[in-house]
N, CA, C and O atoms as a Tripos MOL2 file, in Angstrom:
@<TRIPOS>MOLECULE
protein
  280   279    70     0     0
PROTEIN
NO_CHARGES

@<TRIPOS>ATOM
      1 N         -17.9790  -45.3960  -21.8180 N.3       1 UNK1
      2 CA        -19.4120  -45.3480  -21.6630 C.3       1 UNK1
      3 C         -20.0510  -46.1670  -22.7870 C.2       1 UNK1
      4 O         -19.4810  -46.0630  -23.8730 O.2       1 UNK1
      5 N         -21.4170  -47.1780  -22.7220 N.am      2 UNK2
      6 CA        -22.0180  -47.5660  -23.7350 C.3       2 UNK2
      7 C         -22.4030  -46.6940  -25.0830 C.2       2 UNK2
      8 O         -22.6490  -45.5050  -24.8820 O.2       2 UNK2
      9 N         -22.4580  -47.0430  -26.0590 N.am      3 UNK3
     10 CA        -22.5190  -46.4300  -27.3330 C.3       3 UNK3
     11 C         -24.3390  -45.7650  -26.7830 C.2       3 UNK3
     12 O         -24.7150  -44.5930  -26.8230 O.2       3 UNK3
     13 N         -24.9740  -46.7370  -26.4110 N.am      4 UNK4
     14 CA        -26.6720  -45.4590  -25.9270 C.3       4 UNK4
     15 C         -26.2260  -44.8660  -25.2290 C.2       4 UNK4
     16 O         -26.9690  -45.6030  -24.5820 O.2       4 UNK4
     17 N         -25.6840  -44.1650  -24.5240 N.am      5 UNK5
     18 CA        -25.3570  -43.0520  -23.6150 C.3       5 UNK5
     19 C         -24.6590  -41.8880  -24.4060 C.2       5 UNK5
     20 O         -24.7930  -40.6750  -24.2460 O.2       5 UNK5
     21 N         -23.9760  -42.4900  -25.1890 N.am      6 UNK6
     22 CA        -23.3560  -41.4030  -25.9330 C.3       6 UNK6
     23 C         -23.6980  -40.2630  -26.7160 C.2       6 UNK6
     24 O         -24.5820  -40.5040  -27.5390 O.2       6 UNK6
     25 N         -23.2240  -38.9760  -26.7110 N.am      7 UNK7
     26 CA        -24.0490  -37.7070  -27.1710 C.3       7 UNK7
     27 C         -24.2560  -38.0870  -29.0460 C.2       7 UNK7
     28 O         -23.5420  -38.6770  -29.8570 O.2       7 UNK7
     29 N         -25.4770  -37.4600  -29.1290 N.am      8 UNK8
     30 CA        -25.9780  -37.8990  -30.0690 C.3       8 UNK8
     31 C         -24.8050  -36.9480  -31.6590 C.2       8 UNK8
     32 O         -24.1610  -35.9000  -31.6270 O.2       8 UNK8
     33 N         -24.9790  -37.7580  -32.5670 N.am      9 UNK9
     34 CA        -23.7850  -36.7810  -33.6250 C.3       9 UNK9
     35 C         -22.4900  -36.8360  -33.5400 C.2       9 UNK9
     36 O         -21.7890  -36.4210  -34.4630 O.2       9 UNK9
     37 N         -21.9410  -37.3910  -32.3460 N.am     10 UNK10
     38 CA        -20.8610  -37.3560  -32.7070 C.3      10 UNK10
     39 C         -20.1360  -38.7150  -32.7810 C.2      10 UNK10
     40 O         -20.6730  -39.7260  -32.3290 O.2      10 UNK10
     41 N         -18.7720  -38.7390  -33.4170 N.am     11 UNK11
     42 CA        -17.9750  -39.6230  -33.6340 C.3      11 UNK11
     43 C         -17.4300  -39.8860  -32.6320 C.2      11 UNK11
     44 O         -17.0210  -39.0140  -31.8650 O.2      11 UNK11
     45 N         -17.3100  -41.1200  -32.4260 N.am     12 UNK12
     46 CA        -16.7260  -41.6840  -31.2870 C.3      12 UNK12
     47 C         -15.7570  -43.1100  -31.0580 C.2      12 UNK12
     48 O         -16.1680  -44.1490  -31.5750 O.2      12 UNK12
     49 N         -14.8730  -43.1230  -30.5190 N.am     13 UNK13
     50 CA        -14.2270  -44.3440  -31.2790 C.3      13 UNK13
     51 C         -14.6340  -45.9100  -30.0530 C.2      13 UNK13
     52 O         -15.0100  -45.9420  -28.8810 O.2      13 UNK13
     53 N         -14.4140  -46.6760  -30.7600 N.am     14 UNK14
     54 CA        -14.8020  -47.9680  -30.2670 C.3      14 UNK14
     55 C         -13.6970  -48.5290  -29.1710 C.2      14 UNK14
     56 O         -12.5440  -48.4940  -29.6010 O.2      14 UNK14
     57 N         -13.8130  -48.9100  -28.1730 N.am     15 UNK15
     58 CA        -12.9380  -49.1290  -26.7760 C.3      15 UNK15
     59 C         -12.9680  -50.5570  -26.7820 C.2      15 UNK15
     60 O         -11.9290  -51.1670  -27.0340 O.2      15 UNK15
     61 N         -14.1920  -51.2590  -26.4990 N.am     16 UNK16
     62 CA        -14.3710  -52.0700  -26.1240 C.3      16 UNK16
     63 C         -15.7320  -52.7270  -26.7550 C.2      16 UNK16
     64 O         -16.6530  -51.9790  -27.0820 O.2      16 UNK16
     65 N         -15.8570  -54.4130  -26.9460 N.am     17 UNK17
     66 CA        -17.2470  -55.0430  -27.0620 C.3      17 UNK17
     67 C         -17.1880  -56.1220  -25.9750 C.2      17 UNK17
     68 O         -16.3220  -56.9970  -25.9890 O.2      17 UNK17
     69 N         -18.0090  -56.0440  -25.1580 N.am     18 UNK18
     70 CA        -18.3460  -56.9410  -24.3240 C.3      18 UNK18
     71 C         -19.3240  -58.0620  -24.5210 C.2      18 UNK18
     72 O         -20.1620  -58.3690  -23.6740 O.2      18 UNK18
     73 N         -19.1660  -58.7030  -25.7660 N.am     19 UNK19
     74 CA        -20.5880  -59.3530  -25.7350 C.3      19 UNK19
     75 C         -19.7380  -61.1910  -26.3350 C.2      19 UNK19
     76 O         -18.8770  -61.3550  -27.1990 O.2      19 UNK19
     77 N         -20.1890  -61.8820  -25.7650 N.am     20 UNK20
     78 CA        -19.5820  -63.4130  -25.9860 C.3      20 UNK20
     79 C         -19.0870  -63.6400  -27.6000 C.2      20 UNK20
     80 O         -19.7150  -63.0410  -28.4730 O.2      20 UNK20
     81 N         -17.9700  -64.4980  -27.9670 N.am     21 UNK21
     82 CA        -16.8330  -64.7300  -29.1850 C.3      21 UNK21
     83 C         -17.8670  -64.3730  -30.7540 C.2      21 UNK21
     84 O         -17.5390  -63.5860  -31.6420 O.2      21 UNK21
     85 N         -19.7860  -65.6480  -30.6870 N.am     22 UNK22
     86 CA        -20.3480  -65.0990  -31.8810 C.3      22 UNK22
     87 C         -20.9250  -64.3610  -32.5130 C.2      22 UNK22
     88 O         -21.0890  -64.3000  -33.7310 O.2      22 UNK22
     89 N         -21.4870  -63.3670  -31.1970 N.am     23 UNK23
     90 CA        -21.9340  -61.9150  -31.2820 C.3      23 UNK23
     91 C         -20.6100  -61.2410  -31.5610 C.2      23 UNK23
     92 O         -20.7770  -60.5900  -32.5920 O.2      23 UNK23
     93 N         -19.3930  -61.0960  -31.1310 N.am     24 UNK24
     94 CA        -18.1480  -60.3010  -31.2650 C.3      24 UNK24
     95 C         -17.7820  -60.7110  -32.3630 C.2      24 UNK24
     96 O         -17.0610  -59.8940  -32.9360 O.2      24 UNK24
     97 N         -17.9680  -61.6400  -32.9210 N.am     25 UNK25
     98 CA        -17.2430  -62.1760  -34.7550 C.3      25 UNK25
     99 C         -18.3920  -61.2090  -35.9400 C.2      25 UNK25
    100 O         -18.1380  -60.6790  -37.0220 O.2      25 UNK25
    101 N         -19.9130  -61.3150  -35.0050 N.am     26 UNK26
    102 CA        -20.7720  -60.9700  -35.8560 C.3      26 UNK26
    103 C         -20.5980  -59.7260  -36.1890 C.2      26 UNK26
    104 O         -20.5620  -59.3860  -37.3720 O.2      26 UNK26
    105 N         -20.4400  -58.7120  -34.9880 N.am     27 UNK27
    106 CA        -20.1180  -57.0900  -34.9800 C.3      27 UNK27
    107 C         -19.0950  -57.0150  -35.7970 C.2      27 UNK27
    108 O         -19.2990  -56.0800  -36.5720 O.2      27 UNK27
    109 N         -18.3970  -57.3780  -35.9460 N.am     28 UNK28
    110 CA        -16.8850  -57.4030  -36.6030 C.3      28 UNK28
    111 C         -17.1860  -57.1900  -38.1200 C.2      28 UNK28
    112 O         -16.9000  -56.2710  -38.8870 O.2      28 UNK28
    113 N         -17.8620  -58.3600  -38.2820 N.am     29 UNK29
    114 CA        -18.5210  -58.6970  -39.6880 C.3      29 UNK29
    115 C         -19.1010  -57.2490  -40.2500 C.2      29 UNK29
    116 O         -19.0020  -57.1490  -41.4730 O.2      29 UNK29
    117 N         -19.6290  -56.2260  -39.6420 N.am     30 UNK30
    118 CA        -20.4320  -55.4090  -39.7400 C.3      30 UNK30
    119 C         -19.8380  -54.1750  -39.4380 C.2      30 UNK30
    120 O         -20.4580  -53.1120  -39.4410 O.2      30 UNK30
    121 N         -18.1750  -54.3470  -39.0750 N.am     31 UNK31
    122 CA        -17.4150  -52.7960  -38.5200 C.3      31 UNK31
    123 C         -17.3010  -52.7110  -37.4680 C.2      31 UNK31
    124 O         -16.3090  -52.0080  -37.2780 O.2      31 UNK31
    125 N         -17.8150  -53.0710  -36.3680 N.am     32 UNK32
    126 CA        -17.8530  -52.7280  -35.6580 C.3      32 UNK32
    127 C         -16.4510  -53.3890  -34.4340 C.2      32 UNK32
    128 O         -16.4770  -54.2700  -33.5750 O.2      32 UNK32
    129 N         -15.5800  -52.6420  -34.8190 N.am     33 UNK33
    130 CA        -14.0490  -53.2480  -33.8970 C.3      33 UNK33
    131 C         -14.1060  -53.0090  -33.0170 C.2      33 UNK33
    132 O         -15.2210  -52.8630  -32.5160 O.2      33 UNK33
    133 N         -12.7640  -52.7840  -32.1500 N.am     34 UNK34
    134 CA        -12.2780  -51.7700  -31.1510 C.3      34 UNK34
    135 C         -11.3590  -50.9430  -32.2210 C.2      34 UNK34
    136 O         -11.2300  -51.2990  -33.3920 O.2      34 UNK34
    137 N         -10.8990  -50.0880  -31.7990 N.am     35 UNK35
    138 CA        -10.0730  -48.7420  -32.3320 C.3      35 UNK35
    139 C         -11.3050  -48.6710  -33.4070 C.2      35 UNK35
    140 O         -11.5210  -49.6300  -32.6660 O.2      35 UNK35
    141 N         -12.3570  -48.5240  -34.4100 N.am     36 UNK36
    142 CA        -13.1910  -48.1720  -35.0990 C.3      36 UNK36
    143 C         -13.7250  -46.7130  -34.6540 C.2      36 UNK36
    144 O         -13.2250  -46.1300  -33.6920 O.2      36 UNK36
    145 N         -14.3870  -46.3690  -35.1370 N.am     37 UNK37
    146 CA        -15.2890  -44.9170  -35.4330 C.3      37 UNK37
    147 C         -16.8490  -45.6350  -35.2820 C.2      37 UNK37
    148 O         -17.0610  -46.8190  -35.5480 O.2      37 UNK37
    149 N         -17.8240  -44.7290  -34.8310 N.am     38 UNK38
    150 CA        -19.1890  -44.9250  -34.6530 C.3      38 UNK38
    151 C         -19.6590  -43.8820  -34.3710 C.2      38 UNK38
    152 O         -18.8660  -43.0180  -33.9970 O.2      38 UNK38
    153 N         -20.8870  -43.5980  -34.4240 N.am     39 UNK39
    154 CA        -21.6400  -42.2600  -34.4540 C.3      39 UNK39
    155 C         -23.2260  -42.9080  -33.7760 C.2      39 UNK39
    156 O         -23.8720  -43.9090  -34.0880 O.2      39 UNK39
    157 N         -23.3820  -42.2210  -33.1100 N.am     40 UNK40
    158 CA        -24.6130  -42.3650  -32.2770 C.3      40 UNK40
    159 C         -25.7660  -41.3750  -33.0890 C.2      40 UNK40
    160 O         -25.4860  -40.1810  -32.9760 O.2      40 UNK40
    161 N         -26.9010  -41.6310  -33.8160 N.am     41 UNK41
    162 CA        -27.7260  -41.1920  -34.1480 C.3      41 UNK41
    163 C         -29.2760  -41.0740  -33.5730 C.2      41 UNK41
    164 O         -30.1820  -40.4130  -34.0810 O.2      41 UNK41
    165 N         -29.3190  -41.6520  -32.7280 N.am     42 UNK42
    166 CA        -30.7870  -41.7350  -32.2890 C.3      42 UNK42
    167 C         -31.1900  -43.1430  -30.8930 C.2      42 UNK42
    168 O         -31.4930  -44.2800  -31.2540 O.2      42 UNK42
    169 N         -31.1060  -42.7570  -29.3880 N.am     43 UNK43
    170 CA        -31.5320  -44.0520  -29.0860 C.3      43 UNK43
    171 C         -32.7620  -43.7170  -28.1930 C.2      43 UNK43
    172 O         -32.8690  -43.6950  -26.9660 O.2      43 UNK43
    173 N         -33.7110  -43.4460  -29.2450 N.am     44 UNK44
    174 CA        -35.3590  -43.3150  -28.8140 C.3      44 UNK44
    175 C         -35.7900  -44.9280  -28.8450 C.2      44 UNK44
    176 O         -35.7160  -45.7740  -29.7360 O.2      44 UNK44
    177 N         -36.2880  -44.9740  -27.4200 N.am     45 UNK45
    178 CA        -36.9230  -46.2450  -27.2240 C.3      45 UNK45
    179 C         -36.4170  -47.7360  -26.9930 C.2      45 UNK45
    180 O         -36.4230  -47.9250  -25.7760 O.2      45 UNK45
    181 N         -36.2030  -48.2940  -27.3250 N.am     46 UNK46
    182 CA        -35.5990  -49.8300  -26.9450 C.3      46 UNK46
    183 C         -34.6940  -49.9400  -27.9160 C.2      46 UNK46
    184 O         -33.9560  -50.9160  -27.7790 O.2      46 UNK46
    185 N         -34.4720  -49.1860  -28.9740 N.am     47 UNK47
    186 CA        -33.5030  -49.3790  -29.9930 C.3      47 UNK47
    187 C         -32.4930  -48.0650  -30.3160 C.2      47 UNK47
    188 O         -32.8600  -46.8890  -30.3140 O.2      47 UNK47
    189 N         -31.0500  -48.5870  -30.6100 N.am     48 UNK48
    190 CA        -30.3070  -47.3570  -30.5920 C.3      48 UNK48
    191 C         -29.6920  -47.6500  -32.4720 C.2      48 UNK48
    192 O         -29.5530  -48.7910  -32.9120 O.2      48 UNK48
    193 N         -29.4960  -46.7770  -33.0550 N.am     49 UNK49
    194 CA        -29.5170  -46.4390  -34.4150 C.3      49 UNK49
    195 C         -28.0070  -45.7550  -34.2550 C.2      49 UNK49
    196 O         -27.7780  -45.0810  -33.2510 O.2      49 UNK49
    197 N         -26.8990  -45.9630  -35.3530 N.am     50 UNK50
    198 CA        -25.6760  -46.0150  -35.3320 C.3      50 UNK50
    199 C         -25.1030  -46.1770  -36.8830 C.2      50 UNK50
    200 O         -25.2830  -47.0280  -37.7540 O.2      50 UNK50
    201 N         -24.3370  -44.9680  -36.8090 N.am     51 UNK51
    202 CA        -23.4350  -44.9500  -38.3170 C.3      51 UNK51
    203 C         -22.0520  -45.9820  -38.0120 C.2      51 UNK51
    204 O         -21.1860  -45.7500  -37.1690 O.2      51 UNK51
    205 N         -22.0910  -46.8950  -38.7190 N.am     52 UNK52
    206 CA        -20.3480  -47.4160  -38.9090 C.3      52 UNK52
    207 C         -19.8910  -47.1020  -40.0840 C.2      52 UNK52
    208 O         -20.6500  -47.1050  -41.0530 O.2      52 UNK52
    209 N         -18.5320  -46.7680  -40.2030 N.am     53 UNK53
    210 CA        -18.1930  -46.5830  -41.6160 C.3      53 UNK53
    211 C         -19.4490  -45.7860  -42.4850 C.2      53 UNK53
    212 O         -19.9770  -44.6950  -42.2700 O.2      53 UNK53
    213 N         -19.6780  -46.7320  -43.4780 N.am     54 UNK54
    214 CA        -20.7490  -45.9300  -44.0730 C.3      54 UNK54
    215 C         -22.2950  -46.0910  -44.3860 C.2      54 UNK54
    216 O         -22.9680  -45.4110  -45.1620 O.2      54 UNK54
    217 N         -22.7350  -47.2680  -43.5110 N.am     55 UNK55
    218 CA        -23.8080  -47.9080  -42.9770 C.3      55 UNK55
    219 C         -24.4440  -47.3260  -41.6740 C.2      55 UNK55
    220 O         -23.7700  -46.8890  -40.7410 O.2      55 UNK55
    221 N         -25.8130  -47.3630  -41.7030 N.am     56 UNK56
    222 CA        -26.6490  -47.2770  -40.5550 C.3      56 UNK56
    223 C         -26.7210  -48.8430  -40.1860 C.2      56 UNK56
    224 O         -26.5860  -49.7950  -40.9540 O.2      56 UNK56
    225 N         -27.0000  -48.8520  -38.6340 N.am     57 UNK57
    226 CA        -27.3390  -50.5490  -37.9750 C.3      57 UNK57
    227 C         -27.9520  -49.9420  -36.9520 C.2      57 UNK57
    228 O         -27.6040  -48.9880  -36.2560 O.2      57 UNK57
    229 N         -29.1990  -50.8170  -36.9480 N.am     58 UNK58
    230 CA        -30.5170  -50.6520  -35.6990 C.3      58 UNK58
    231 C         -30.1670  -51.9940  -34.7210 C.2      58 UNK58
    232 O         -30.3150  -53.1560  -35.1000 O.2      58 UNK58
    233 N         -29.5990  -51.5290  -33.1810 N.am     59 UNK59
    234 CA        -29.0250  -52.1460  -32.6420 C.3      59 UNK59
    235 C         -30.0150  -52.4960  -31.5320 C.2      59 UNK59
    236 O         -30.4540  -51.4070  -31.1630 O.2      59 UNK59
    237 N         -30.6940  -53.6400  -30.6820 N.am     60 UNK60
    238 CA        -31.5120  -53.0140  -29.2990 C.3      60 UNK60
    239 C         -30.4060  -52.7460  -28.0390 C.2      60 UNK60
    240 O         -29.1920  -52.9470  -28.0820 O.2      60 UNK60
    241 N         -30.8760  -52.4420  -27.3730 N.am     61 UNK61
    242 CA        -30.0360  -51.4510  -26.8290 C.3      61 UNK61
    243 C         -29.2690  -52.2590  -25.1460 C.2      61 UNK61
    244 O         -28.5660  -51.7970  -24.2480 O.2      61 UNK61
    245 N         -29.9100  -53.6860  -25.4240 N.am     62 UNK62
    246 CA        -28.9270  -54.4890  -24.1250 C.3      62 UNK62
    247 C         -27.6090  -54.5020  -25.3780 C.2      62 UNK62
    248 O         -26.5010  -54.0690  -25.0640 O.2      62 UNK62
    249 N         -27.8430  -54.9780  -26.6270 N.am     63 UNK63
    250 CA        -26.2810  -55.4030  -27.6430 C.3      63 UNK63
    251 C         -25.5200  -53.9760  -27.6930 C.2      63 UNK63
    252 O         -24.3100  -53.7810  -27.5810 O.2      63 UNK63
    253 N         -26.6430  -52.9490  -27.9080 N.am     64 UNK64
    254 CA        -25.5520  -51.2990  -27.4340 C.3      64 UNK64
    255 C         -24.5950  -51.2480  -25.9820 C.2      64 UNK64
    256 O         -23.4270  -50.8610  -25.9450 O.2      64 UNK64
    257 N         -25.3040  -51.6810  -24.9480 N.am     65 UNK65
    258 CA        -24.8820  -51.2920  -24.0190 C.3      65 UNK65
    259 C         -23.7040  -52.1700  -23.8740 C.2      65 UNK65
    260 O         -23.0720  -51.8460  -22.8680 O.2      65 UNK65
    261 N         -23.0920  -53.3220  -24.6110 N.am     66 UNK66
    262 CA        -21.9470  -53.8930  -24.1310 C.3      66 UNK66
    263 C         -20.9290  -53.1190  -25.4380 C.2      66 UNK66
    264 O         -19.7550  -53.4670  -25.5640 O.2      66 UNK66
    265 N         -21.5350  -52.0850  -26.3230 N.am     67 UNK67
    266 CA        -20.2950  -51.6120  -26.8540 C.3      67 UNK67
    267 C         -19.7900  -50.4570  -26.4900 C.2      67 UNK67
    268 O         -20.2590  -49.5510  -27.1780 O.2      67 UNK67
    269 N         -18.9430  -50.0570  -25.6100 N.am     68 UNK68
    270 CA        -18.0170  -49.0240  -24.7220 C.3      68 UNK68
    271 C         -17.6790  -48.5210  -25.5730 C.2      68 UNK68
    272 O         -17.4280  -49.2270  -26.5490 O.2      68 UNK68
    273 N         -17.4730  -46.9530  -25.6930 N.am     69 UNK69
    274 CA        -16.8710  -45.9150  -26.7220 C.3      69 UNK69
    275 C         -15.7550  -44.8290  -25.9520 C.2      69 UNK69
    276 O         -16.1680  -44.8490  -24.7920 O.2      69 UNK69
    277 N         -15.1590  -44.3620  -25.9660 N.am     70 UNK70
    278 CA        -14.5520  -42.8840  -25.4570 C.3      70 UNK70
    279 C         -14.2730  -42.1860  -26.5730 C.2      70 UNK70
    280 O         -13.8080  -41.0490  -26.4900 O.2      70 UNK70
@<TRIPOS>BOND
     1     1     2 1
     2     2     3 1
     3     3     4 2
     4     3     5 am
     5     5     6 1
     6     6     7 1
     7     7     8 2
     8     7     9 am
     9     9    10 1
    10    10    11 1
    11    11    12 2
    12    11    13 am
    13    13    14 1
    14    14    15 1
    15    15    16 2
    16    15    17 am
    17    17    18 1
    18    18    19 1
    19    19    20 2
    20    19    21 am
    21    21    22 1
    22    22    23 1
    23    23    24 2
    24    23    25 am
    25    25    26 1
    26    26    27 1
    27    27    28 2
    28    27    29 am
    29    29    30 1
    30    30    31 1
    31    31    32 2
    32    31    33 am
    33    33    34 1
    34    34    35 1
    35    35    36 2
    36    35    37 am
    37    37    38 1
    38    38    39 1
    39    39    40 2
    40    39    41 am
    41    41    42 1
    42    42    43 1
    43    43    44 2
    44    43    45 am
    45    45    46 1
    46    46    47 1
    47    47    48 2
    48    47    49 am
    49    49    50 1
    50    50    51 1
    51    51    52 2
    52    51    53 am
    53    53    54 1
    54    54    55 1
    55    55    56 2
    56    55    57 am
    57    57    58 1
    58    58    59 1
    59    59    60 2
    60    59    61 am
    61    61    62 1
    62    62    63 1
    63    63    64 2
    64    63    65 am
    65    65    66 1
    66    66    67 1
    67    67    68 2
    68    67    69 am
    69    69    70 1
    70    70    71 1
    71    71    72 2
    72    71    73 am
    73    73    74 1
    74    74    75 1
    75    75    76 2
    76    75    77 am
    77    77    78 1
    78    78    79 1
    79    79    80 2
    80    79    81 am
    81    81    82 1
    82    82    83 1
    83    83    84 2
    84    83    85 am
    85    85    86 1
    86    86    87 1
    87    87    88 2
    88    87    89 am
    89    89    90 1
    90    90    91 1
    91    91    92 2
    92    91    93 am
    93    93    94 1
    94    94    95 1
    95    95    96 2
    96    95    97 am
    97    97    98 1
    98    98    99 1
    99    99   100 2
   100    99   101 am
   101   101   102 1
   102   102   103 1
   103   103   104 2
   104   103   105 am
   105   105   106 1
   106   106   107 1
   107   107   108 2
   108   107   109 am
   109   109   110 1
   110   110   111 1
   111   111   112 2
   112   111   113 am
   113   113   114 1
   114   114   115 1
   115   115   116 2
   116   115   117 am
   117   117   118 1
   118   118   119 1
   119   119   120 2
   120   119   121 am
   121   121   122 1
   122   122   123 1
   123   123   124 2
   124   123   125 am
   125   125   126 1
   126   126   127 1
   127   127   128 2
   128   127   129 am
   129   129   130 1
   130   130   131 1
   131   131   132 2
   132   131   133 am
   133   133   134 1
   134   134   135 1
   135   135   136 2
   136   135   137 am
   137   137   138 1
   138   138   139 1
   139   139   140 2
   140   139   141 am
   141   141   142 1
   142   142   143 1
   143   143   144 2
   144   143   145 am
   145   145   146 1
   146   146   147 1
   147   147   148 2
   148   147   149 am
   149   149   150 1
   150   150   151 1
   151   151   152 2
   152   151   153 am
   153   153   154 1
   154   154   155 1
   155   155   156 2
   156   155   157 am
   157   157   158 1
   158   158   159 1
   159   159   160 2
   160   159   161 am
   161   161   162 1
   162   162   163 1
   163   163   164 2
   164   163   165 am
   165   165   166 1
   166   166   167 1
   167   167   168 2
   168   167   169 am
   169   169   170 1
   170   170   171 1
   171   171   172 2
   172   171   173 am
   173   173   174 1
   174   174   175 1
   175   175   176 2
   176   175   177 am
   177   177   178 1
   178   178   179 1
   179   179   180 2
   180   179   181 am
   181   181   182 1
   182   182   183 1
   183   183   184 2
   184   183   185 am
   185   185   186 1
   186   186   187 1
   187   187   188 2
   188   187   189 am
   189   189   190 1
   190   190   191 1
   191   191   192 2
   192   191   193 am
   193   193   194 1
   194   194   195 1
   195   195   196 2
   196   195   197 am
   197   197   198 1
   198   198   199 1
   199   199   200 2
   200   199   201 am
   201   201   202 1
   202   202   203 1
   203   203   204 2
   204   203   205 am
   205   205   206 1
   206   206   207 1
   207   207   208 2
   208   207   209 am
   209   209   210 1
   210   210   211 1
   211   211   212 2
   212   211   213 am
   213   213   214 1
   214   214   215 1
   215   215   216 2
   216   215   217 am
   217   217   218 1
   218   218   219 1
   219   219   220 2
   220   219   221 am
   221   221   222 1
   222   222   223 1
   223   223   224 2
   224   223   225 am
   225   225   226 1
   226   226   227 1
   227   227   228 2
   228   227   229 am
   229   229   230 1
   230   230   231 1
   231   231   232 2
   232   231   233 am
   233   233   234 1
   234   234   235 1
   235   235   236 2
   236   235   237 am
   237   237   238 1
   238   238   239 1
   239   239   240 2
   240   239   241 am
   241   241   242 1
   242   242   243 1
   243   243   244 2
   244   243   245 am
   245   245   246 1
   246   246   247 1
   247   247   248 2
   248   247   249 am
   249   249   250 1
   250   250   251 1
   251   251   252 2
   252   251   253 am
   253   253   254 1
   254   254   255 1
   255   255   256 2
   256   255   257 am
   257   257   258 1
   258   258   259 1
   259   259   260 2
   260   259   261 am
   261   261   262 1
   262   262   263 1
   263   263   264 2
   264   263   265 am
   265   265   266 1
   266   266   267 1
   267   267   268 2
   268   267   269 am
   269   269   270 1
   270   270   271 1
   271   271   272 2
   272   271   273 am
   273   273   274 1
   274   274   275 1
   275   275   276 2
   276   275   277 am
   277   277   278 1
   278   278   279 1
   279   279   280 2
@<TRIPOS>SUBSTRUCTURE
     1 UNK1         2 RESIDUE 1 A UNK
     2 UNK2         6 RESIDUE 1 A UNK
     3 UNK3        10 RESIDUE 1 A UNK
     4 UNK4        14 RESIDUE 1 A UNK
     5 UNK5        18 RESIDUE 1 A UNK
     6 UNK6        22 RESIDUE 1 A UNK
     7 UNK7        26 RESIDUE 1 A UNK
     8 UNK8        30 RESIDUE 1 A UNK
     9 UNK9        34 RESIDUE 1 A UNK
    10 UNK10       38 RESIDUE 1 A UNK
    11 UNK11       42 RESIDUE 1 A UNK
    12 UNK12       46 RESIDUE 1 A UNK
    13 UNK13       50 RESIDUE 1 A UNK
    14 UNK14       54 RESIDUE 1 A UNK
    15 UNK15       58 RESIDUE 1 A UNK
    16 UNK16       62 RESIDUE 1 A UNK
    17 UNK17       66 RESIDUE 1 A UNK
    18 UNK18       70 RESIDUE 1 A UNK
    19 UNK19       74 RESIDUE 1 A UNK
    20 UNK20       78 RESIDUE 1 A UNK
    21 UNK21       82 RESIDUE 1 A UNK
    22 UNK22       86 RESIDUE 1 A UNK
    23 UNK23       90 RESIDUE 1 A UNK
    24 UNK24       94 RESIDUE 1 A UNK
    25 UNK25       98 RESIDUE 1 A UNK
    26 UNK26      102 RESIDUE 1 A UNK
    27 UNK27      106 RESIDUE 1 A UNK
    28 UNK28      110 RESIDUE 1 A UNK
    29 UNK29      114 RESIDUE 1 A UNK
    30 UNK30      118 RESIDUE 1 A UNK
    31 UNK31      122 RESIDUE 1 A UNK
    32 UNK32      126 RESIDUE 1 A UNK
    33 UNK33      130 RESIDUE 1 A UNK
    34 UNK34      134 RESIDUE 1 A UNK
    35 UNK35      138 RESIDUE 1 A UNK
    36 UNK36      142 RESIDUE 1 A UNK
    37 UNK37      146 RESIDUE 1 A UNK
    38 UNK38      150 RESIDUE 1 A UNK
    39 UNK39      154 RESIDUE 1 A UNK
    40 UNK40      158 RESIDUE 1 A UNK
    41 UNK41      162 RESIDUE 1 A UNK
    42 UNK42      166 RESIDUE 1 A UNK
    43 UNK43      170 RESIDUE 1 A UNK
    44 UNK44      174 RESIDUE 1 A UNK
    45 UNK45      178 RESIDUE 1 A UNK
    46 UNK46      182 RESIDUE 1 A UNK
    47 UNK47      186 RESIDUE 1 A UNK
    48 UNK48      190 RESIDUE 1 A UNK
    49 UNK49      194 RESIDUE 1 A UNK
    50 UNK50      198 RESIDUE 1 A UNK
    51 UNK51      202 RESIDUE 1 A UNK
    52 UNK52      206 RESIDUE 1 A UNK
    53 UNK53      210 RESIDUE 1 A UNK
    54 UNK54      214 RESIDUE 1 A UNK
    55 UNK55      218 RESIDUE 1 A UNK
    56 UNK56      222 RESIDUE 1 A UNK
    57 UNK57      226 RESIDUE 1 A UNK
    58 UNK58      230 RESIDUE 1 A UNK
    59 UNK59      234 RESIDUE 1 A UNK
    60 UNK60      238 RESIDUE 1 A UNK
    61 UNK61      242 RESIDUE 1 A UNK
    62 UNK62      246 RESIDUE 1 A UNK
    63 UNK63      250 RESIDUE 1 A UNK
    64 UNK64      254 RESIDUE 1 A UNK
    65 UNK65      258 RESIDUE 1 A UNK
    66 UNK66      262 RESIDUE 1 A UNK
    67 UNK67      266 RESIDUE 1 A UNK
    68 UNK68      270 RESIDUE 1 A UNK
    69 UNK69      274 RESIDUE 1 A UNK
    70 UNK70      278 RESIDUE 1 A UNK
């Protein structure tokens, strides 16, 4: 399921990024793998808000929806 869909608080690990090679180098840059950890904190409104590691990142929420979690 996309990381905005996901229940809010909890940890969740990273499956998949669907988003073209310099957006996927960029996430990377920032934690955001596959096999990684992420935490869904808040996706009020056009923007979804997300713990990696030990950083918050304010994501809008078409770049959320290509990152898949289980």
């Amino acid at each position: 399921m996309p990381i905005a869909f996901a229940p809010e608080g909890k940890e969740m690990e990273i499956k998949r990024v669907g988003a073209d090679d310099k957006v996927r180098r960029h996430l990377q840059e920032l934690g955001i793998t596959v096999g990684g950890k992420i935490k869904l904190l808040s996706s009020a409104g056009g923007n979804v808000i997300v713990v990696v590691k030990e950083g918050r990142l304010c994501l809008d929420r078409a770049l959320a929806s290509k990152i898949l979690v289980a």
